[in-house]
Backbone bond lengths (Angstrom), bond angles and torsions (degrees), N, CA, C in turn:
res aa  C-N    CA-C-N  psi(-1)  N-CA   C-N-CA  omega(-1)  CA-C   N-CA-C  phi
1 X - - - 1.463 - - 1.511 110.18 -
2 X 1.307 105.18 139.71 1.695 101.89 -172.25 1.511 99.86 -133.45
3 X 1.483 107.06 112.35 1.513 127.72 -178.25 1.703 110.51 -106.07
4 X 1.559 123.24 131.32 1.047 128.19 -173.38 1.654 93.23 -136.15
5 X 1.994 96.18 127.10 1.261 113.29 160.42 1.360 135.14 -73.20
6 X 1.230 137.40 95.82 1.657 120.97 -170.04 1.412 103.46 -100.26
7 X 1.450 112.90 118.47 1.555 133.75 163.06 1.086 86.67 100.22
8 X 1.571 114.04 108.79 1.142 147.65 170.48 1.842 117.08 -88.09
9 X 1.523 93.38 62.56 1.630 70.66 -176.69 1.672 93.75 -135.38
10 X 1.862 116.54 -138.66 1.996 105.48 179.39 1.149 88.56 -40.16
11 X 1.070 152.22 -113.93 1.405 156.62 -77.49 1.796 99.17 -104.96
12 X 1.182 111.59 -62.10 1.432 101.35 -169.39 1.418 120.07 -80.71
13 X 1.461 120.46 -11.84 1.346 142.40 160.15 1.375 135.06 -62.28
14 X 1.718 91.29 -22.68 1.505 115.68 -174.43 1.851 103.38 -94.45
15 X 1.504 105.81 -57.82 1.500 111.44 173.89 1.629 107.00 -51.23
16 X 1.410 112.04 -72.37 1.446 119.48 -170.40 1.664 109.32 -48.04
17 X 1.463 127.10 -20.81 1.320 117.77 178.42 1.497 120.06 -76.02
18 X 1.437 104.46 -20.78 1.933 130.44 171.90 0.935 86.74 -65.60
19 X 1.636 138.33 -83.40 1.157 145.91 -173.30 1.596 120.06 -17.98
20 X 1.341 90.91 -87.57 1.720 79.90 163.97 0.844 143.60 -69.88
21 X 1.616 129.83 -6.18 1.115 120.24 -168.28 1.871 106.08 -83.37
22 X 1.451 101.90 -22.25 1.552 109.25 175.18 0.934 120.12 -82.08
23 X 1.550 135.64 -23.59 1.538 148.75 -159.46 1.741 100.54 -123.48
24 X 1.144 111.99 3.29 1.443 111.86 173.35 1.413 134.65 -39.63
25 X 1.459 101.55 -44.44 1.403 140.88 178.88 1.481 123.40 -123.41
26 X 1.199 106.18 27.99 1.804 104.37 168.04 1.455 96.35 -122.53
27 X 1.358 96.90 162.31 1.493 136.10 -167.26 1.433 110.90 -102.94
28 X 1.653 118.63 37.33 1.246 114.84 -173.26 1.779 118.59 175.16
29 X 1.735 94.33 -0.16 1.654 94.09 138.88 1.674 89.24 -158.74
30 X 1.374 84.49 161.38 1.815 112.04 -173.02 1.096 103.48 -123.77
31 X 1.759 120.98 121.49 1.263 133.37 163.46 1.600 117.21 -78.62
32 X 1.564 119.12 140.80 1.088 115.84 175.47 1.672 109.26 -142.75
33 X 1.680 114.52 145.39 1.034 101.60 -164.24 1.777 84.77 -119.32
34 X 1.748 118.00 136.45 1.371 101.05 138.05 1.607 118.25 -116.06
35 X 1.498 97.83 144.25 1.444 104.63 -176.54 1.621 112.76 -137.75
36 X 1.302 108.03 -178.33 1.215 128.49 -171.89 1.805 135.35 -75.95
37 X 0.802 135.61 96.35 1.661 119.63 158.43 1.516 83.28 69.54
38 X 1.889 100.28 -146.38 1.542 99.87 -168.56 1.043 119.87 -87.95
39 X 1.524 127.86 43.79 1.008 129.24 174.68 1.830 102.26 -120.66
40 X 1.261 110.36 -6.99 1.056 96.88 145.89 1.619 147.09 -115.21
41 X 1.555 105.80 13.17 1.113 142.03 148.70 1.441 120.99 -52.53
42 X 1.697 109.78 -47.16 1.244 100.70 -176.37 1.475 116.67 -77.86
43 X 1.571 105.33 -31.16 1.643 118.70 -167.50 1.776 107.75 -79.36
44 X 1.463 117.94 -4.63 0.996 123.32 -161.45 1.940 91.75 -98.64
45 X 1.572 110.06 -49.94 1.496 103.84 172.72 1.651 105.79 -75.99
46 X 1.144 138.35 -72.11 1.488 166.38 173.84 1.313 104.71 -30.68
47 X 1.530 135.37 -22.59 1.350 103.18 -140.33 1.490 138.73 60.51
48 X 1.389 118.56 -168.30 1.640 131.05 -161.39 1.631 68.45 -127.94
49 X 1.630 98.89 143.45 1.744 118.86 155.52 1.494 92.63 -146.84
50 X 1.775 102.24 131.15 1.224 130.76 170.20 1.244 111.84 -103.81
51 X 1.496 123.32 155.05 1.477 133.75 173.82 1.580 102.68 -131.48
52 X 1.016 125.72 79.15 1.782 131.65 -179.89 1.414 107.92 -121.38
53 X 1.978 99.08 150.53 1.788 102.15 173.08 1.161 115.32 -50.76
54 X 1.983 126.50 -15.39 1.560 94.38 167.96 1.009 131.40 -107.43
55 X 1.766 109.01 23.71 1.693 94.94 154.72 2.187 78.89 154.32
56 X 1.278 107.13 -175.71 1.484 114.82 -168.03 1.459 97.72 -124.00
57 X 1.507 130.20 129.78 1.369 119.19 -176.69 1.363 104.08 -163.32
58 X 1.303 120.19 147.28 1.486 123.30 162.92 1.860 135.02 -109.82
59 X 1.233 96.34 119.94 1.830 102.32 -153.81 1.878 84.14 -109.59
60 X 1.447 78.40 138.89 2.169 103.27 155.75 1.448 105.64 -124.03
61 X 1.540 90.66 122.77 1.455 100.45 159.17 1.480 121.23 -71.85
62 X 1.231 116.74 167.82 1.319 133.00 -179.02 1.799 109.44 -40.63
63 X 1.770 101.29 -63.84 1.616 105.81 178.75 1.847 80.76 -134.95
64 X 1.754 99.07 179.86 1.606 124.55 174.67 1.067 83.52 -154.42
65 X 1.666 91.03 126.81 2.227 100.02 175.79 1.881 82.64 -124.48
66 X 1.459 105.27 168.38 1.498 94.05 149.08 1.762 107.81 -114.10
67 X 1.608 112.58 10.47 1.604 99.68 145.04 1.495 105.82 -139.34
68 X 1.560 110.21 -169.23 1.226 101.56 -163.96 2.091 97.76 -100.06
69 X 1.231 111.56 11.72 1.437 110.87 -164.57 1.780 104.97 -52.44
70 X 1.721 111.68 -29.97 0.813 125.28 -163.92 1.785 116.30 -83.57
71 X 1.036 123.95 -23.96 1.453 157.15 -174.06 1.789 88.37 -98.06
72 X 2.084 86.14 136.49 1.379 113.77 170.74 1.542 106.96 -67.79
73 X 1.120 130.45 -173.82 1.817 150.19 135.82 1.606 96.83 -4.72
74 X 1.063 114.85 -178.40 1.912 112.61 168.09 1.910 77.39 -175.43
75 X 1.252 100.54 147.25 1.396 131.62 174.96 1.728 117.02 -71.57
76 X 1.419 98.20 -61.79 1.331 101.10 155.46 1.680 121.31 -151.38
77 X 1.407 101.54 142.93 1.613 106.25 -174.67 1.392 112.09 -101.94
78 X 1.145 103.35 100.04 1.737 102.68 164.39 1.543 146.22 -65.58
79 X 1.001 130.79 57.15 1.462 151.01 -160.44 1.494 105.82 -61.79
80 X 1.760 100.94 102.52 1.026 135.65 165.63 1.747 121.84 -90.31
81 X 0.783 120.92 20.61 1.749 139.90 174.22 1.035 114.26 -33.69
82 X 1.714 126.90 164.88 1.483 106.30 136.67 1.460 116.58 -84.90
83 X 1.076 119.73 173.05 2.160 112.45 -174.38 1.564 81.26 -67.58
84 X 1.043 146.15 -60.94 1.936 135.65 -142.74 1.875 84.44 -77.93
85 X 0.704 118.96 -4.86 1.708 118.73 165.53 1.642 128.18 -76.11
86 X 1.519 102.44 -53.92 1.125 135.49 -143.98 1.642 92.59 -44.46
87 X 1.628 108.48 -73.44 1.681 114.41 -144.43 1.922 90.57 -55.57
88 X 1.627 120.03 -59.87 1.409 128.74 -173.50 1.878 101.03 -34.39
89 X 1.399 98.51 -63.89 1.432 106.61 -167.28 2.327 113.77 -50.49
90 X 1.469 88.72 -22.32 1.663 95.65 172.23 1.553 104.56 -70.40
91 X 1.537 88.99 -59.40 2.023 91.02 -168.23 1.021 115.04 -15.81
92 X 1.608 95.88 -70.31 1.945 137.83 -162.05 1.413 99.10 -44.21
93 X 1.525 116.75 -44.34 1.312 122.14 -140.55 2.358 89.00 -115.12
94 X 0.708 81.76 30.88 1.879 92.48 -179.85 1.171 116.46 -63.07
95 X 1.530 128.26 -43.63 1.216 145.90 -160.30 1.763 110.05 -78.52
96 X 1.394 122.94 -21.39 1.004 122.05 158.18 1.524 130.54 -92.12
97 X 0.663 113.01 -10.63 1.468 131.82 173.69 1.726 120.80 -69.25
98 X 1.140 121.18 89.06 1.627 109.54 -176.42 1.351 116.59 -106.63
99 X 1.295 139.01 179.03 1.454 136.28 -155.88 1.919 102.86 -69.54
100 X 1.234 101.59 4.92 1.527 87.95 -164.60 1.903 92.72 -123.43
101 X 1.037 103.14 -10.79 1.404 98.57 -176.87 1.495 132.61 -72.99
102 X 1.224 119.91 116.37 1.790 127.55 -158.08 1.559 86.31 -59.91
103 X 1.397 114.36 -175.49 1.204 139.60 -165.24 1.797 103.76 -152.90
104 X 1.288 135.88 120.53 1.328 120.48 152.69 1.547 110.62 -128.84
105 X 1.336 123.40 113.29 1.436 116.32 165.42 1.783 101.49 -80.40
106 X 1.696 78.29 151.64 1.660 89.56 166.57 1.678 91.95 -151.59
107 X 1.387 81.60 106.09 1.662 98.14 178.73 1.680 97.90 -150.34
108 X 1.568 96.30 164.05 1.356 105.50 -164.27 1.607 122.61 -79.47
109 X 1.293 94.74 -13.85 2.106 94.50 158.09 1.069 126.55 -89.35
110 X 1.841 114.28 -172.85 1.250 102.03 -156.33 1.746 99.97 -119.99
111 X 1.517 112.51 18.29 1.639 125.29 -165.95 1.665 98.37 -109.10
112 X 1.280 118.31 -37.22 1.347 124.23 178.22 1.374 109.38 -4.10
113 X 1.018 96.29 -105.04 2.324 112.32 -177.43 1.680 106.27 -26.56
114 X 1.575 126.58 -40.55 1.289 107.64 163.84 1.631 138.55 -111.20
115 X 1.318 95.89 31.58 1.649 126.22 145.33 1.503 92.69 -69.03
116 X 1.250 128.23 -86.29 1.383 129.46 -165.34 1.022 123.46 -45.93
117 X 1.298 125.44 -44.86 1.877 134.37 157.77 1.315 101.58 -49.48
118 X 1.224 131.25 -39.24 1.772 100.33 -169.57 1.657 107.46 -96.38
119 X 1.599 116.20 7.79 1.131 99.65 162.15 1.746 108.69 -106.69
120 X 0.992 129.57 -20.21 1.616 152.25 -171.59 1.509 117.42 -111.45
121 X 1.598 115.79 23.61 1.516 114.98 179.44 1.548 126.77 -40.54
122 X 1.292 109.66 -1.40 1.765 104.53 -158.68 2.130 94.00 -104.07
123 X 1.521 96.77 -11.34 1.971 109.22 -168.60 0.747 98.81 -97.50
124 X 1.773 92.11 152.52 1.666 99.10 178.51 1.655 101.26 -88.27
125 X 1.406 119.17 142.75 1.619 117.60 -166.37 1.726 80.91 -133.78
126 X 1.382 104.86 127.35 1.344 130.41 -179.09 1.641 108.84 -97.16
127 X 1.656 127.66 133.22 1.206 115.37 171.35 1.772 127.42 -80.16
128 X 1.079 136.00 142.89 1.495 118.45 -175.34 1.476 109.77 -164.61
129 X 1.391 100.05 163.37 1.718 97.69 -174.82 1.878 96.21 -160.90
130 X 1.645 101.50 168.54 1.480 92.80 -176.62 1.863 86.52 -145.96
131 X 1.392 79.20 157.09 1.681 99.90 177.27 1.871 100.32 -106.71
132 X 1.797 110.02 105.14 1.547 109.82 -169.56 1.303 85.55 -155.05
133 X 1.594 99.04 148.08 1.746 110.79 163.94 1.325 89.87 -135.94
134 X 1.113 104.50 111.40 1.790 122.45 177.14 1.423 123.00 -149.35
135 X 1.000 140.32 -179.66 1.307 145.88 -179.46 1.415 118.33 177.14
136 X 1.690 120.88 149.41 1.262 135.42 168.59 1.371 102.06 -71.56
137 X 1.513 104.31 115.49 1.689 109.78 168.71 1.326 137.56 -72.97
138 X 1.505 76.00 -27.42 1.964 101.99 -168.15 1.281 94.27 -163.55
139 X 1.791 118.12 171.85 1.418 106.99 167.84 1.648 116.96 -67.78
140 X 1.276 121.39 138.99 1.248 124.07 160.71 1.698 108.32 92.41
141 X 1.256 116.90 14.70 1.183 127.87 -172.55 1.383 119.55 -141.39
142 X 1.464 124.99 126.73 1.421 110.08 -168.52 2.052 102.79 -137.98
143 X 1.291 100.29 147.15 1.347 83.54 -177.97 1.779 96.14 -133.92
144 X 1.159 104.29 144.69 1.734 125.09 174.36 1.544 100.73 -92.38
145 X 0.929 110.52 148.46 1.514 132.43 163.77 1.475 134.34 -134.82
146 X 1.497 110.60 -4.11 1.735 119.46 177.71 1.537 85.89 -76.18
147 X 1.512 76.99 174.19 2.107 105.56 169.58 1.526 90.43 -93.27
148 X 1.064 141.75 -29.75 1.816 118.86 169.69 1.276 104.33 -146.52
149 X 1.594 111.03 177.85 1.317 104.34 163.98 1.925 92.05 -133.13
150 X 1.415 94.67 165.69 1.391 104.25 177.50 1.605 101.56 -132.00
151 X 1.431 104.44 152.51 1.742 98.17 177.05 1.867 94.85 -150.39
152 X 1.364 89.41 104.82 2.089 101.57 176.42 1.342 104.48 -100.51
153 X 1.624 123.70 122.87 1.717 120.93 159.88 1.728 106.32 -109.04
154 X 0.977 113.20 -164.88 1.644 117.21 147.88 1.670 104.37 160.73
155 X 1.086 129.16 -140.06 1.697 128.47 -162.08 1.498 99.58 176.48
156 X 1.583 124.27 111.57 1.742 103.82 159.10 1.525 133.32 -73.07
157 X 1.674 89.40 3.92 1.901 95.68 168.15 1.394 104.20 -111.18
158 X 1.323 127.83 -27.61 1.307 122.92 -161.42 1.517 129.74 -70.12
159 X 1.189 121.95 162.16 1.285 139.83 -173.19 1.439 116.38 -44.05
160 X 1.527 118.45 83.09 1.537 109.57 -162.41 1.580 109.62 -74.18
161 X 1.133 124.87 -29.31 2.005 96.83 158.03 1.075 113.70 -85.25
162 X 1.277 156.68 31.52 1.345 145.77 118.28 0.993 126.68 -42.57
163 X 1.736 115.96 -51.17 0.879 161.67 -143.42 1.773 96.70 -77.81
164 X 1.760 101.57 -75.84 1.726 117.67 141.11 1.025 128.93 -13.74
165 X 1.364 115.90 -49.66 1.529 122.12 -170.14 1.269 125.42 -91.51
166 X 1.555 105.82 -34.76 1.287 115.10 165.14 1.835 105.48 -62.81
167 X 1.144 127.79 -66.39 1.442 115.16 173.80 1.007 120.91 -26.86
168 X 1.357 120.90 -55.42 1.496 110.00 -174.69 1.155 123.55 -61.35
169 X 1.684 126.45 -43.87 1.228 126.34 158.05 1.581 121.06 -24.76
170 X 1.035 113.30 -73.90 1.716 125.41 154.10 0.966 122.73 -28.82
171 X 1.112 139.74 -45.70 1.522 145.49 170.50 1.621 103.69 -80.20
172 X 0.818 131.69 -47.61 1.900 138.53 165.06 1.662 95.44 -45.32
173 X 1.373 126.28 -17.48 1.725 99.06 -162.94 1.529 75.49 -115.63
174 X 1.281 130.42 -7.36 1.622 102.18 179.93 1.605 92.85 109.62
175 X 1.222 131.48 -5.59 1.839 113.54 164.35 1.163 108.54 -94.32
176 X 1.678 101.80 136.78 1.906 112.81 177.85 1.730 89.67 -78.96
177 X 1.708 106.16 100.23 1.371 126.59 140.15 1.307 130.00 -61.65
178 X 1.574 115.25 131.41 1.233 89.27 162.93 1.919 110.77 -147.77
179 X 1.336 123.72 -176.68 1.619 106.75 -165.53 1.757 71.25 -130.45
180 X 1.278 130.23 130.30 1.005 133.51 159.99 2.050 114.80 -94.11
181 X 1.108 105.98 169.12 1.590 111.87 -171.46 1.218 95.23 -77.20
182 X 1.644 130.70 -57.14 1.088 113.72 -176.96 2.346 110.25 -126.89
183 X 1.605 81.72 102.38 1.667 90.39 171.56 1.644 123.79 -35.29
184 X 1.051 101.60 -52.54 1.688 117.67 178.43 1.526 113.12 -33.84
185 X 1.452 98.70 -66.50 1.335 113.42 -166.24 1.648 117.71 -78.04
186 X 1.215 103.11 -36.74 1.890 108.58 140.05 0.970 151.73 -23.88
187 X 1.664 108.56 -55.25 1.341 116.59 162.16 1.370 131.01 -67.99
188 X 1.580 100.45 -47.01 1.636 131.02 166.47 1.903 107.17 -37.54
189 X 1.599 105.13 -41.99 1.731 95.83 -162.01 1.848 87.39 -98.58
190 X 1.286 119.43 9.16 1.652 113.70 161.42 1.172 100.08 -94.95
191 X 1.495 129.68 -45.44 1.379 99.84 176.10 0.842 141.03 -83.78
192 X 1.353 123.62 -6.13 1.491 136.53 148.37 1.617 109.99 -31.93
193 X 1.197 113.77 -58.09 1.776 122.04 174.85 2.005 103.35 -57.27
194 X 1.379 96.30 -80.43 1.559 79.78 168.19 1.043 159.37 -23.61
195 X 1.152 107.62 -50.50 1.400 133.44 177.99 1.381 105.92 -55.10
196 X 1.671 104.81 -52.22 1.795 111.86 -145.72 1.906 88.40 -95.86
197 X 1.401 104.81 -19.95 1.515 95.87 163.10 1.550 129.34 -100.55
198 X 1.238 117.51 2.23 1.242 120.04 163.00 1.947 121.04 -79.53
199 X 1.783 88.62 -30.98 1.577 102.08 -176.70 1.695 95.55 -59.93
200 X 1.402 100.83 -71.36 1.287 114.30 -145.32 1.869 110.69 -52.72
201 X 1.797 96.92 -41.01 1.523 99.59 167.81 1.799 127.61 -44.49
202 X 1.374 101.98 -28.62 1.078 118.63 -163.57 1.105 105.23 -76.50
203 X 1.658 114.79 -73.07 1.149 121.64 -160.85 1.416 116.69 -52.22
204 X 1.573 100.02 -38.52 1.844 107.37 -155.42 1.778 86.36 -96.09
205 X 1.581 99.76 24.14 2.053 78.11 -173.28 1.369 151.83 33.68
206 X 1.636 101.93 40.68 1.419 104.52 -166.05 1.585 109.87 -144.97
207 X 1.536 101.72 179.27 1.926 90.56 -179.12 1.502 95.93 -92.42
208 X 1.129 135.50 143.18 1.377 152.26 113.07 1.367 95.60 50.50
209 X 2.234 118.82 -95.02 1.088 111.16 -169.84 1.934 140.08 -38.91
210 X 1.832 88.35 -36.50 1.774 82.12 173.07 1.429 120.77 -82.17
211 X 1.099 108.39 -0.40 1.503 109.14 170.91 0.786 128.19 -63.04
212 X 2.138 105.87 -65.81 1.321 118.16 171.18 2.112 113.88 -52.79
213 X 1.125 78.89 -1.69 1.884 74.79 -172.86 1.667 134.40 -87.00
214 X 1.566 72.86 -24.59 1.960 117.36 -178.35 1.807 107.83 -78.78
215 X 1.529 112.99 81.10 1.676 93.28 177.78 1.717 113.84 -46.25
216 X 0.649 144.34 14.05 1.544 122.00 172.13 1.356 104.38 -127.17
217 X 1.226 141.82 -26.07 1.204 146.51 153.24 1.782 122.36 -50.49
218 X 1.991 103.65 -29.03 1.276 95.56 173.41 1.485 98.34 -109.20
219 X 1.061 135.40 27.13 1.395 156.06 146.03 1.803 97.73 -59.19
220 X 1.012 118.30 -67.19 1.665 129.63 178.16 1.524 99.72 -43.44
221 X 1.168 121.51 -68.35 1.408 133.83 -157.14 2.102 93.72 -55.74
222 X 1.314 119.38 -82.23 1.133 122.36 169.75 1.601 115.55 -35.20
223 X 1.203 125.66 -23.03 1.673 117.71 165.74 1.616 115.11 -100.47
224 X 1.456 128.02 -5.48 1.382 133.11 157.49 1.563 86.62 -76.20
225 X 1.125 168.80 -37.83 1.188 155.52 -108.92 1.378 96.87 -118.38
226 X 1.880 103.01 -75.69 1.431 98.82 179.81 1.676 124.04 -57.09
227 X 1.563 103.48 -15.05 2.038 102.65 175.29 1.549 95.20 -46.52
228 X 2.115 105.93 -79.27 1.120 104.23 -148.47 1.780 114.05 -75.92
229 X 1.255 119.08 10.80 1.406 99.95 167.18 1.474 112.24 -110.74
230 X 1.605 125.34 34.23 1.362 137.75 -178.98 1.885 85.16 -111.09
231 X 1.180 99.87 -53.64 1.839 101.65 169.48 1.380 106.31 -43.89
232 X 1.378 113.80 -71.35 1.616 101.72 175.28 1.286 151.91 -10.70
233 X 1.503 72.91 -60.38 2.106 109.53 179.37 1.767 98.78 -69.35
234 X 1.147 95.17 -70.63 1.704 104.60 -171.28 2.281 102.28 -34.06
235 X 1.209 109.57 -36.21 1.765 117.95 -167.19 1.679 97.66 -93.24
236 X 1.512 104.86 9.09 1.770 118.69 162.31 1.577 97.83 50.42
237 X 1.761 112.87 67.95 1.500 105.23 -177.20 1.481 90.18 -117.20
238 X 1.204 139.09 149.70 1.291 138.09 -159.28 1.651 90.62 -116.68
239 X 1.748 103.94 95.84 1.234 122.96 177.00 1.992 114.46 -79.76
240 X 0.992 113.99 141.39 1.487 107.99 159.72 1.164 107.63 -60.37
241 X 1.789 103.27 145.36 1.655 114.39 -147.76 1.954 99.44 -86.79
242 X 1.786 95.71 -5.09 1.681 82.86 -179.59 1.358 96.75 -110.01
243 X 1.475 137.61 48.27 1.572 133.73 -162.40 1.654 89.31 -85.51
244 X 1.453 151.67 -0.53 0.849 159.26 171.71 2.245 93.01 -59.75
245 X 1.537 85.34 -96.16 1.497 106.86 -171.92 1.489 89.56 -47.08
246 X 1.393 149.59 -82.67 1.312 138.64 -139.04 1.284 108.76 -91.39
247 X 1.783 132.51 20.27 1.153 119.85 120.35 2.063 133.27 -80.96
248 X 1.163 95.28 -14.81 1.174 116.26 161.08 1.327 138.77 -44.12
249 X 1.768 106.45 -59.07 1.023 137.21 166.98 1.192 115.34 -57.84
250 X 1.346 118.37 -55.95 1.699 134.47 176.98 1.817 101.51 -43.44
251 X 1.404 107.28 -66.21 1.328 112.06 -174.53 1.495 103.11 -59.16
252 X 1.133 135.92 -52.03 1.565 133.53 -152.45 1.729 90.92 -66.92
253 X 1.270 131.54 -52.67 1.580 146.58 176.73 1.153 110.44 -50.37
254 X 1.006 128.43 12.64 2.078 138.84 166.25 1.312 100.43 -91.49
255 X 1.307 109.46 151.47 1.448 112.06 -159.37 2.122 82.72 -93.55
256 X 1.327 85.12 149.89 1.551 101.21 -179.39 1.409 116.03 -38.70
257 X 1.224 119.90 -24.96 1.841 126.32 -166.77 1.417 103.76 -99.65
258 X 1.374 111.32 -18.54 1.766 120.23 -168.84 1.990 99.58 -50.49
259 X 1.343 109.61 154.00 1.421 107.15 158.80 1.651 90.33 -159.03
260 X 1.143 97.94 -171.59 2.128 116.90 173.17 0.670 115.87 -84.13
261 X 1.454 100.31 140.26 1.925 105.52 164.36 1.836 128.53 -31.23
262 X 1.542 78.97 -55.51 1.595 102.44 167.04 1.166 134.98 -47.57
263 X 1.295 91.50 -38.94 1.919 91.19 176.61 1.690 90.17 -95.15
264 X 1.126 135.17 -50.32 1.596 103.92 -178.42 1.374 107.64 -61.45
265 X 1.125 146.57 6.43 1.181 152.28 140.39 1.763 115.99 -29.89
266 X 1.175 94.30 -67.33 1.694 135.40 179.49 1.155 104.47 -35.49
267 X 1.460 91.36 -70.38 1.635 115.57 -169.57 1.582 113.81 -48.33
268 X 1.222 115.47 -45.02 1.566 139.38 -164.29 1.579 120.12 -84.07
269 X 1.778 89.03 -14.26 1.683 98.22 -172.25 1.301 112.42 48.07
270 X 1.231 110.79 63.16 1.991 129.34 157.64 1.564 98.58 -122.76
271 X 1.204 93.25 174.80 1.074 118.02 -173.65 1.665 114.70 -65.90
272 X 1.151 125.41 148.52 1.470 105.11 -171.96 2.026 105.44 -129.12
273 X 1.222 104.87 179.59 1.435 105.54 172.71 1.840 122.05 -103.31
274 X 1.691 90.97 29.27 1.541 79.55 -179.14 1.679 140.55 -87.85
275 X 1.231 104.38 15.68 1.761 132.40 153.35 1.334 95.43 -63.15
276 X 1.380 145.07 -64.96 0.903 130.50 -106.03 2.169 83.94 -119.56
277 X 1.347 95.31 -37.67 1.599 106.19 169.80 1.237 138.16 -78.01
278 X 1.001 95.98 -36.53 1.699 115.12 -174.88 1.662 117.14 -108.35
279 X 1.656 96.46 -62.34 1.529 116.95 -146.08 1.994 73.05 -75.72
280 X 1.163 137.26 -30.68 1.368 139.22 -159.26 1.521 100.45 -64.97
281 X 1.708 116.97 -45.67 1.566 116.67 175.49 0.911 104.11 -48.68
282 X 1.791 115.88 -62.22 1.491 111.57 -147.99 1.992 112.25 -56.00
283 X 1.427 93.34 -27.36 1.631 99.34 -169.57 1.275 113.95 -85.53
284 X 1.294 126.14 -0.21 1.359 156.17 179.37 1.372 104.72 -89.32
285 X 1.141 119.96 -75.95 1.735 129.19 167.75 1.638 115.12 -38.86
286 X 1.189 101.17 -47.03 1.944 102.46 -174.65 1.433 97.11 -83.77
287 X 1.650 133.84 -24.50 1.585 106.63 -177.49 1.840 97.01 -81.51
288 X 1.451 120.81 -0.24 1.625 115.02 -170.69 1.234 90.51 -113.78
289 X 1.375 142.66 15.34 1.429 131.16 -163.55 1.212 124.77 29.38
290 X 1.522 120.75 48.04 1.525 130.52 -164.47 1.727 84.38 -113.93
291 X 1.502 118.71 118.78 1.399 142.97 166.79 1.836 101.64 -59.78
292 X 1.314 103.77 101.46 1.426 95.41 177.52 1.709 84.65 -118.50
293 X 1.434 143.41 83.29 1.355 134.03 -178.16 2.057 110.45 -78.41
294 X 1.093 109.87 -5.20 1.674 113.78 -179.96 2.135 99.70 -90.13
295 X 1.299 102.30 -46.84 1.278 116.38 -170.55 1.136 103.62 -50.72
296 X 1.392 109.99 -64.90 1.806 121.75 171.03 1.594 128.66 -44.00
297 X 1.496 91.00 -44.88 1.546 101.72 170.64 1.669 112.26 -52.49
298 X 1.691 99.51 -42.47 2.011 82.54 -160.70 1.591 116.87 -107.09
299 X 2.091 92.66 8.49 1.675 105.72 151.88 1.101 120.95 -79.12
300 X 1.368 119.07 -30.71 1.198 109.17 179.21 1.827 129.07 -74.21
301 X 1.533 93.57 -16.59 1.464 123.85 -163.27 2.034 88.50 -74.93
302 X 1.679 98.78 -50.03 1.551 101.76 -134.90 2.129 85.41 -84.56
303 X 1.535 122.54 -27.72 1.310 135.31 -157.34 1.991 91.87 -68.41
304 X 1.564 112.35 -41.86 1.732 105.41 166.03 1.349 124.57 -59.47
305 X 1.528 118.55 -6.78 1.502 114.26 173.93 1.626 111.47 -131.27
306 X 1.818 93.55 36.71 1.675 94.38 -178.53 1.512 116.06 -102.80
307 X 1.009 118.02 102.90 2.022 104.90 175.19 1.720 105.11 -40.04
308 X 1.191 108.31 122.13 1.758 114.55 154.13 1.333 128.46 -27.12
309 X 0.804 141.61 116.62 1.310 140.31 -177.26 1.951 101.61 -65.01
């Protein structure tokens, strides 16, 4: 089986380094990384070096292209992107892709998988999402900072021993996989967390801990909360009835320094994902006539200090 990571950075840098570091040396799946500029320069001499709670290690994949022209077919491609990446980063990356090859994004919205269907209608495109606070430090280097990570995909049409099989792989390299009953509603109660922690980092420019510390600031957090899980309800997704508290919990359980991609996004003056995080509720809410008036407030606030995509 021949699996290729696209976007090598926290997230796909972090999985794909499990990846190879377990499948390095077997005769029966092949890791492949494509990556970027000098970050795939470095991973191409250097290897991948991780810094995670389960331990510090350095993995080589099979090959590192920074396209796939060079790379056979691949079984399945895991698309680690940013979303303002995603559709370009497929085009580019076409040549590996054959009529049989799965698809899994794991990106932080909830439209992903049918971006990919309307350019790739004939593939099977799997839905998925992961619970990670990580980041590219440097090229070729990635460091975790949660107490775990979790990574759920699955498909309500798709190939359920594939489906099987792919888990196990995942679970063989050391990631808590998992295939939930219903994908949909999975992704939806991660981005519920995302969302309301990517906004809030952003807007108020800060890490996590002084927020949660600030009563009126975590006043904000609990009213981004109830917007986007009234959105939820209204798109009739059958949320767990405490998705209140155990998105809550999730956020409060970030280590005090934690913040978003997005807002270090911000910070850095790049390009950011807030279409895809934020500005996505608000446009979500007005085609359902769901009053999200906080949501709006800190899209509208955060879209004057957004680079264009």
């Amino acid at each position: 089986m021949k699996i290729a990571v696209m976007g090598i950075g926290g997230v796909g840098g972090y999985i794909g380094a499990f990846l190879a570091r377990e499948y390095e040396h077997s005769d029966s799946v092949e890791i492949y990384f494509i990556a970027r500029g000098e970050n795939e320069k470095s991973i191409r001499h250097q290897g991948i070096s991780v810094e995670s709670s389960l331990g510090n290690f350095i993995a080589f994949p099979k090959k590192t292209v920074s396209e796939s022209a060079s790379l056979e077919t691949v079984d399945l491609l895991i698309c680690c992107t940013k979303n303002y990446d995603l559709e370009q980063s497929i085009l580019e990356n076409k040549s590996c892709i054959g009529p049989d090859t799965i698809i899994l994004p794991l990106l932080n919205g909830v439209n992903s998988a049918e971006l990919i269907k309307n350019l790739l209608p004939a593939n099977e495109v799997w839905e998925g999402c992961i619970y990670i606070v990580s980041q590219l430090v440097k090229p070729g280097f990635v460091q975790e900072t949660g107490k775990s990570v979790k990574l759920y995909f699955g498909s309500p049409d798709g190939d359920q021993t594939k489906l099987k099989k792919i888990a196990g792989l995942f679970q063989k390299a050391n990631l808590q996989a998992l295939v939930p009953d219903n994908i949909l509603v999975t992704i939806w109660e991660k981005f519920i967390c995302i969302s309301v922690f990517a906004t809030i980092t952003s807007y108020l420019d800060s890490q996590i801990g002084p927020i949660l510390s600030d009563k009126e600031q975590q006043k904000l957090v609990y009213a981004l909360l109830d917007e986007v899980i009234a959105l939820a309800k209204a798109r009739n997704l059958a949320l767990s009835e405490d998705i209140f508290q155990k998105t809550l919990s999730i956020i409060t359980g970030f280590p005090s320094d934690a913040t978003s991609s997005m807002h270090l996004d911000f910070k850095k003056g790049k390009k950011t994902e807030l279409e895809y995080l934020t500005g996505y509720v608000v446009r979500s809410g007005e085609s359902l006539n769901i009053p999200l008036p906080l949501y709006q407030k800190m899209y509208l606030a955060l879209k004057e200090r957004n680079v264009p995509d």
